[in-house]
Legacy VTK file of the C-alpha trace (Angstrom):
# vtk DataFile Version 3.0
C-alpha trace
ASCII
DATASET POLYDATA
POINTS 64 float
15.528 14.351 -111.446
14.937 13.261 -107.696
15.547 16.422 -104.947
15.417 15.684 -101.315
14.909 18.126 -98.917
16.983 19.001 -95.754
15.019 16.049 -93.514
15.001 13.611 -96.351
18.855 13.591 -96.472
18.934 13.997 -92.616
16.783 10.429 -92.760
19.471 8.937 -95.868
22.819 9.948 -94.741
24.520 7.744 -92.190
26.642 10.527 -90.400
28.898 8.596 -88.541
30.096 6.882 -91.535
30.233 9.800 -93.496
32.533 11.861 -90.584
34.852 8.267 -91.225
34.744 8.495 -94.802
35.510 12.707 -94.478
38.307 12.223 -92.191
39.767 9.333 -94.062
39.857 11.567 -97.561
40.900 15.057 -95.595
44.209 12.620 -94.002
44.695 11.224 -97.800
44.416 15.163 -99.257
47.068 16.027 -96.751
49.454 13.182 -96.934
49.300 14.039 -100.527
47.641 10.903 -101.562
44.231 12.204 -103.262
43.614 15.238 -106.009
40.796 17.772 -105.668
41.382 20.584 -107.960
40.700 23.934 -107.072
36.832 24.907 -106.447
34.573 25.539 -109.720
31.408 26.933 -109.962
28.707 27.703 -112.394
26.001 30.660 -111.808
22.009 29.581 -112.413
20.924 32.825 -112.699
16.921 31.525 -113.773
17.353 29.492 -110.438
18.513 32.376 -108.113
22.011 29.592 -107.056
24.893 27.903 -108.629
26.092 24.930 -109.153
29.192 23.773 -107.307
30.781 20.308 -108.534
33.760 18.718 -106.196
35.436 16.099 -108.603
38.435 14.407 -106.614
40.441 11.397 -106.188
41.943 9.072 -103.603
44.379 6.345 -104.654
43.216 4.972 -101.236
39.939 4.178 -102.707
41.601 1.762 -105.434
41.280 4.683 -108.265
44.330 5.275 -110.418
LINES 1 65
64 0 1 2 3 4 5 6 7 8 9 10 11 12 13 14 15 16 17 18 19 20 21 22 23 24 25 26 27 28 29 30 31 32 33 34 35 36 37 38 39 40 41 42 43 44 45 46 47 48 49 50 51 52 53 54 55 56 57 58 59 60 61 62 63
């Protein structure tokens, strides 16, 4: 498994896009176009943290 620190994904991320992608999918949430089920989480007690997935969907994004 690869893990990046904060300044590697700093250097990877292109944050304009992703603020374009993030608006894009908060608008489709609210217009009631895309599914994101209620939060989960999983304790990692050995690691001291948790593990939090965020599965959704946006029929914007050609998934159906």
């Amino acid at each position: 498994m690869l893990v990046h620190g904060p300044s590697q994904v700093q250097a990877l991320l292109d944050t304009d896009a992703l603020t374009e992608a993030l608006a894009s999918a908060m608008a489709d949430l609210s217009a009631g176009r895309a599914s994101a089920p209620d939060r989960i989480a999983a304790l990692v007690p050995s690691e001291k943290g948790s593990w939090l997935p965020c599965p959704a969907m946006s029929l914007r994004q050609g998934c159906s």
